[in-house]
VEXDREN-2710 file (C-alpha; in Angstrom, 1 decimal):
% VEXDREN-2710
k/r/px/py/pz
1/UNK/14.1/-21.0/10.3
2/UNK/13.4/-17.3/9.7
3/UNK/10.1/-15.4/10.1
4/UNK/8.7/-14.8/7.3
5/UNK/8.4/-10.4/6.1
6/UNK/5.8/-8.4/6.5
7/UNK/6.0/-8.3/2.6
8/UNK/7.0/-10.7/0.6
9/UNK/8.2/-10.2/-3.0
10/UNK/5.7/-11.6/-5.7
11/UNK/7.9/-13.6/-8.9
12/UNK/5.5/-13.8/-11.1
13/UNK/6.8/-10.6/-12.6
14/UNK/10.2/-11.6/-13.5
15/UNK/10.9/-14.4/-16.7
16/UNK/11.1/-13.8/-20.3
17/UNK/8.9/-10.9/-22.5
18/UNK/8.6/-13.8/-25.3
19/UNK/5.3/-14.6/-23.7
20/UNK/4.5/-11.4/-22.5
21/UNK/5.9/-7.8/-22.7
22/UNK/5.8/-6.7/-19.4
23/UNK/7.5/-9.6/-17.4
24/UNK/11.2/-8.4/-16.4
25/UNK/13.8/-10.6/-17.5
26/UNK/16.6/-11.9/-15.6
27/UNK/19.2/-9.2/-15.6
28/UNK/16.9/-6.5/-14.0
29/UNK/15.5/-9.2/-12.3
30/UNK/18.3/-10.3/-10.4
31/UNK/18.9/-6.6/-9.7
32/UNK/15.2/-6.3/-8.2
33/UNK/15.7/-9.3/-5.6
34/UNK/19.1/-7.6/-4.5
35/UNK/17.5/-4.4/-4.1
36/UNK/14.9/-6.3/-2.2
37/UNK/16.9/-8.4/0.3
38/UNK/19.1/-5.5/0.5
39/UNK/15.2/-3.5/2.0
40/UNK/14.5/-6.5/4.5
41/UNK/12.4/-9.0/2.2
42/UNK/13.3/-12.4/2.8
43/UNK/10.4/-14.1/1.7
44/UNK/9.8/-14.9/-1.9
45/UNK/6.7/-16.1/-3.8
46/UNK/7.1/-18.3/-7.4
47/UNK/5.7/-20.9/-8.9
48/UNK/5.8/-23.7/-11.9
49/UNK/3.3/-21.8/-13.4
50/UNK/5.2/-18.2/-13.8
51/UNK/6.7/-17.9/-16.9
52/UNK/7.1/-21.3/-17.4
53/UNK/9.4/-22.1/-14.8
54/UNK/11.8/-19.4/-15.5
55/UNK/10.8/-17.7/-12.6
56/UNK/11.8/-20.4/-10.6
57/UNK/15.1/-20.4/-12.0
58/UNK/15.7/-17.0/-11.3
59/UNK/14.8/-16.6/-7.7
60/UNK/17.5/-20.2/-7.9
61/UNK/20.3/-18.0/-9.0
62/UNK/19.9/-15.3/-7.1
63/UNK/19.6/-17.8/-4.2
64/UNK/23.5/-18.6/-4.5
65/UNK/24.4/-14.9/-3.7
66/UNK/22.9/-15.1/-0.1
67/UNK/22.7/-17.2/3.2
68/UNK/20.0/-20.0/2.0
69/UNK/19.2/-20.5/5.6
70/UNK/17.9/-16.7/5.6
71/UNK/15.1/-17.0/3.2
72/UNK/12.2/-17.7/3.1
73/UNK/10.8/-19.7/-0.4
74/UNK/7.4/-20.1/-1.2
75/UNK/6.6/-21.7/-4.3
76/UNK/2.9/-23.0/-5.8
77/UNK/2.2/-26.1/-8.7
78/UNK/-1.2/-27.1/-10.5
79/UNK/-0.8/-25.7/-13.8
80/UNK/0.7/-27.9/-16.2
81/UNK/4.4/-26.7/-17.7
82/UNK/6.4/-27.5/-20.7
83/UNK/5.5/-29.9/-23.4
84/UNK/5.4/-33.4/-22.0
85/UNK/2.8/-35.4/-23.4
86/UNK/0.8/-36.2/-20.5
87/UNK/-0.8/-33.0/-21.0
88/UNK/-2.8/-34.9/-23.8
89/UNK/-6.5/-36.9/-23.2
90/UNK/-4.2/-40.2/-21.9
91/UNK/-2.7/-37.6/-19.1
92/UNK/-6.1/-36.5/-17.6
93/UNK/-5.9/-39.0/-14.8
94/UNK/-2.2/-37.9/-14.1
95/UNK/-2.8/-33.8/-14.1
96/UNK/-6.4/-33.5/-13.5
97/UNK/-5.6/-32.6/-9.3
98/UNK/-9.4/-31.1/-8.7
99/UNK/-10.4/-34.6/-9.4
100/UNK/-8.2/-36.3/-6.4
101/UNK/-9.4/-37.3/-3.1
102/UNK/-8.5/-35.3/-0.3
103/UNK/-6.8/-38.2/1.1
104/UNK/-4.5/-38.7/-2.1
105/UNK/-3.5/-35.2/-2.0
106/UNK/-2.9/-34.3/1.8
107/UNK/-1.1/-37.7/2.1
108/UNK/1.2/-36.9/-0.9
109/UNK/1.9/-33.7/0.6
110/UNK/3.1/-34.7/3.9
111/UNK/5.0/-37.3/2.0
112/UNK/6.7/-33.9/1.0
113/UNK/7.0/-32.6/4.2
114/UNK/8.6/-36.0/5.7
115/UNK/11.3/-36.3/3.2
116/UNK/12.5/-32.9/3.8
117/UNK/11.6/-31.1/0.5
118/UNK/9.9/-28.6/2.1
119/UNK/9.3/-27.3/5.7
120/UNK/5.6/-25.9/5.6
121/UNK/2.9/-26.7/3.4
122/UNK/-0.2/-24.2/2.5
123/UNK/-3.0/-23.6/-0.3
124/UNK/-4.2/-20.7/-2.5
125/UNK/-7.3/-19.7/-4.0
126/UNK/-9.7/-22.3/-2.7
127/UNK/-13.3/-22.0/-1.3
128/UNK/-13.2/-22.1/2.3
129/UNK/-15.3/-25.5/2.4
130/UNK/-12.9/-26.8/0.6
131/UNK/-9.6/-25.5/2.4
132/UNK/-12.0/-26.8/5.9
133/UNK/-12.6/-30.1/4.6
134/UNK/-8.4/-30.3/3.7
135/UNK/-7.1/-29.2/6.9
136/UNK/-9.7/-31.5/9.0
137/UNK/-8.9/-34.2/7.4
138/UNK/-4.7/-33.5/8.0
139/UNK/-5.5/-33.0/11.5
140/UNK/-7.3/-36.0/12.3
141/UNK/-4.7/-38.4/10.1
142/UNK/-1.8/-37.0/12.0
143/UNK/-1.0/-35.3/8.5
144/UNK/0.8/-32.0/7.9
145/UNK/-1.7/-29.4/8.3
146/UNK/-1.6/-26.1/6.2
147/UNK/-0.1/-23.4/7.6
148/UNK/-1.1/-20.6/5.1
149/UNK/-3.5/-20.1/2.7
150/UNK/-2.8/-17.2/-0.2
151/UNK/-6.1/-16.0/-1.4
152/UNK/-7.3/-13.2/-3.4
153/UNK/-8.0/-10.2/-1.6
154/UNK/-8.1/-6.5/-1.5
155/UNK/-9.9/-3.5/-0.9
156/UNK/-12.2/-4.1/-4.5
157/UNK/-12.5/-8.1/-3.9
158/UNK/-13.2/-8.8/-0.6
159/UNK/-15.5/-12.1/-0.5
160/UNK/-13.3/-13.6/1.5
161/UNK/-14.2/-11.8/4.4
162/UNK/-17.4/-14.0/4.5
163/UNK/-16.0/-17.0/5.1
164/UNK/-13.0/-17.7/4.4
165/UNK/-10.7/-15.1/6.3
166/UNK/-13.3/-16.0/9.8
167/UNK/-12.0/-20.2/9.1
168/UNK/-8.3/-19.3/9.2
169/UNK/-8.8/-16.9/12.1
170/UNK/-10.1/-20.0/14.0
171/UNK/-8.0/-22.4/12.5
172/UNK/-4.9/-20.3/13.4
173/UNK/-3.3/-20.0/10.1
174/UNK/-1.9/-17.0/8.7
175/UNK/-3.4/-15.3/5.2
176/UNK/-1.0/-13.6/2.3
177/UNK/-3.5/-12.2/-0.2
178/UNK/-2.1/-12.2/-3.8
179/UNK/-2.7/-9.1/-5.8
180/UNK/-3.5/-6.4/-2.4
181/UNK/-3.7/-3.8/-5.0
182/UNK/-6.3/-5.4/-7.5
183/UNK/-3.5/-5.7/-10.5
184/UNK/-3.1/-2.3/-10.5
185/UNK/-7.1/-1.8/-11.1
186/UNK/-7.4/0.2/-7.6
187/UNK/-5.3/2.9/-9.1
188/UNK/-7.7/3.5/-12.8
189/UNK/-10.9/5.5/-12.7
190/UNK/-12.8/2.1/-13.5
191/UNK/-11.5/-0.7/-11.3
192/UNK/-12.0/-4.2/-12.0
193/UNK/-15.6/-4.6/-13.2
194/UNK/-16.4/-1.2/-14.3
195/UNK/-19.2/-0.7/-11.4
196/UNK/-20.3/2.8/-9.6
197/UNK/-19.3/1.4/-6.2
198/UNK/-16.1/0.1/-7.4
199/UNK/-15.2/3.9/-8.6
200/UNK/-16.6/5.2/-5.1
201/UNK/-13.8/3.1/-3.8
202/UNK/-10.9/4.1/-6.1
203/UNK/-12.2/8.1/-5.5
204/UNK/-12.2/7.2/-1.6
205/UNK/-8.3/6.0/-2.0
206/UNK/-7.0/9.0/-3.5
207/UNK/-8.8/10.9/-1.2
208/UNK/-7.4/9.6/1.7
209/UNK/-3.8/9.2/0.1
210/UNK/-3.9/13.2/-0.9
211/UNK/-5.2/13.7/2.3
212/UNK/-2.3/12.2/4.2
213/UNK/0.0/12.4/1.7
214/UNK/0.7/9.0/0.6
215/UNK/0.0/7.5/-2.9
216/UNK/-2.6/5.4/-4.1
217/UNK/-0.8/2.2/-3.6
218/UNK/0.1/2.5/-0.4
219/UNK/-3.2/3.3/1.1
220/UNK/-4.3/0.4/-0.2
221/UNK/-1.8/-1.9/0.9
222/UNK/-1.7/-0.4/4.1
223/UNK/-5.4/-1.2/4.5
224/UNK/-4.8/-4.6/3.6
225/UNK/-2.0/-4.8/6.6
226/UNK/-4.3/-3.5/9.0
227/UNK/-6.3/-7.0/8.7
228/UNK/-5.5/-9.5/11.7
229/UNK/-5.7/-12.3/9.3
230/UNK/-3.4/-11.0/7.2
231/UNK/0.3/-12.3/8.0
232/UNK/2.1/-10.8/4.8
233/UNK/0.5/-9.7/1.7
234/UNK/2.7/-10.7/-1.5
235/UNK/3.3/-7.3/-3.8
236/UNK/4.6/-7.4/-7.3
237/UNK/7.1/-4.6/-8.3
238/UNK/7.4/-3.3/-11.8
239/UNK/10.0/-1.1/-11.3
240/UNK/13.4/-0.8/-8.9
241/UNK/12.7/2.1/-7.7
242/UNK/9.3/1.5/-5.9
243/UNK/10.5/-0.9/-3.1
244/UNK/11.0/2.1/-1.1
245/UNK/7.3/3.3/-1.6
246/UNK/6.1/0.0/-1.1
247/UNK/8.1/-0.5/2.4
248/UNK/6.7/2.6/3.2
249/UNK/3.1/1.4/3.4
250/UNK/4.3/-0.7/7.1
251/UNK/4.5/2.6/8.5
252/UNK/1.3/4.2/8.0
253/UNK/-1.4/3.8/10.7
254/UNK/-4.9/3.7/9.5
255/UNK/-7.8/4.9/12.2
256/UNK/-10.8/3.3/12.2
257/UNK/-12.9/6.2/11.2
258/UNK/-10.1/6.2/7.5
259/UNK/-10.7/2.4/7.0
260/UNK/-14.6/2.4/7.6
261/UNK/-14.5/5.3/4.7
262/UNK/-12.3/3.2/2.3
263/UNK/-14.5/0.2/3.0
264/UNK/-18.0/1.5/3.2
265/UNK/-18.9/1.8/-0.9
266/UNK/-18.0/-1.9/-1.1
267/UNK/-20.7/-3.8/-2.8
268/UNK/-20.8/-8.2/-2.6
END
């Protein structure tokens, strides 16, 4: 079983523009994950969800071009796909999963784990009660505990310093934050809610990045990989040629003094 990267490659990206223009579609896709296996990533993060499965199916061809045994899949369901008719009213009981007990859904998932569908089992975007009263109840049922939790978190969101991120130090399990770089909103003069502190952040970034010569995106993911919590955030690329700046953000070093300036604005 390999380690999983210090990055791992984000699908939701990659599918069909039918639904929306800016997803990549499976040509350039394919050439992304080449270009990224080629880099070092070996871990790769889909879903159901993306794009309607297609996604999935992508990341499944380009799986036949390299040793399976070398990568890493992670892959995420909840939302319901396609156009199957338990989606209707008669359905609810079927689909409806924030309805289930705990004990229906951790038993179903190591029922996963057991017949050899998957080795590891984790959760994303959950309050930290709830992801406490999950894992407590794996533990003591002899159940497959979770062994990550992906949660939003960057340098403009960072509730889940509060709880959350102290839990899975304690817990022992590893964090990859979707979205490090706020969709993109850490690099526009606004950010995500418009606010004067969240601005005072964004000015404070390209400060530091002109400062030390880096751009905007990798300051910020590089302060995101300078959390101990943090095993491996999951980045989305748009275009081939930024792996190389993105794999660049591993080898800057943050002091103390830069991330207490990039963090200090930060308003709950």
């Amino acid at each position: 079983m390999p380690y999983v990267s210090r990055l791992i490659l984000g699908m939701a990206t990659y599918g069909t523009k039918k639904d929306v223009a800016w997803r990549i579609e499976e040509e350039e896709a394919l050439k992304h994950l080449k270009k990224a296996w080629e880099l070092g990533f070996n871990t790769f993060d889909t879903s159901n969800f993306y794009c309607n499965g297609i996604s999935e199916e992508i990341l499944g061809k380009f799986l036949k071009t390299v040793p399976r045994e070398s990568v890493v899949v992670m892959t995420k369901s909840f939302h319901p796909v396609g156009d199957s008719e338990k989606q209707g009213p008669a359905g609810l009981t079927m689909t409806s999963g924030n309805n289930r007990k705990i004990a229906e859904t951790m038993t179903a998932l190591h029922d996963v784990v057991k017949a050899g569908y998957v080795r590891y089992i984790g959760i994303s975007s959950c309050w930290a009660w709830q992801f406490h009263a999950m894992q407590n109840y794996a533990l003591n049922n002899n159940l497959s505990p979770f062994v990550n939790c992906q949660n939003l978190y960057n340098l403009l969101y960072r509730e889940e310093e509060r709880e959350m991120m102290p839990l899975l130090n304690y817990l022992g399990v590893g964090s990859t934050p979707w979205s490090p770089l706020a969709r993109g909103h850490a690099y526009h003069d606004e950010g995500l809610l418009g606010v004067e502190w969240e601005k005072e952040v964004i000015r404070r970034v390209e400060q530091l990045a002109q400062k030390r010569g880096y751009s905007m995106a990798q300051i910020g993911l590089a302060w995101v990989l300078h959390k101990d919590t943090v095993a491996a955030p999951i980045v989305g690329v748009s275009k081939i040629e930024r792996f190389e700046e993105t794999l660049a953000a591993l080898e800057i070093k943050l002091s103390e003094n830069e991330i207490n300036f990039l963090e200090e604005p930060y308003q709950p």
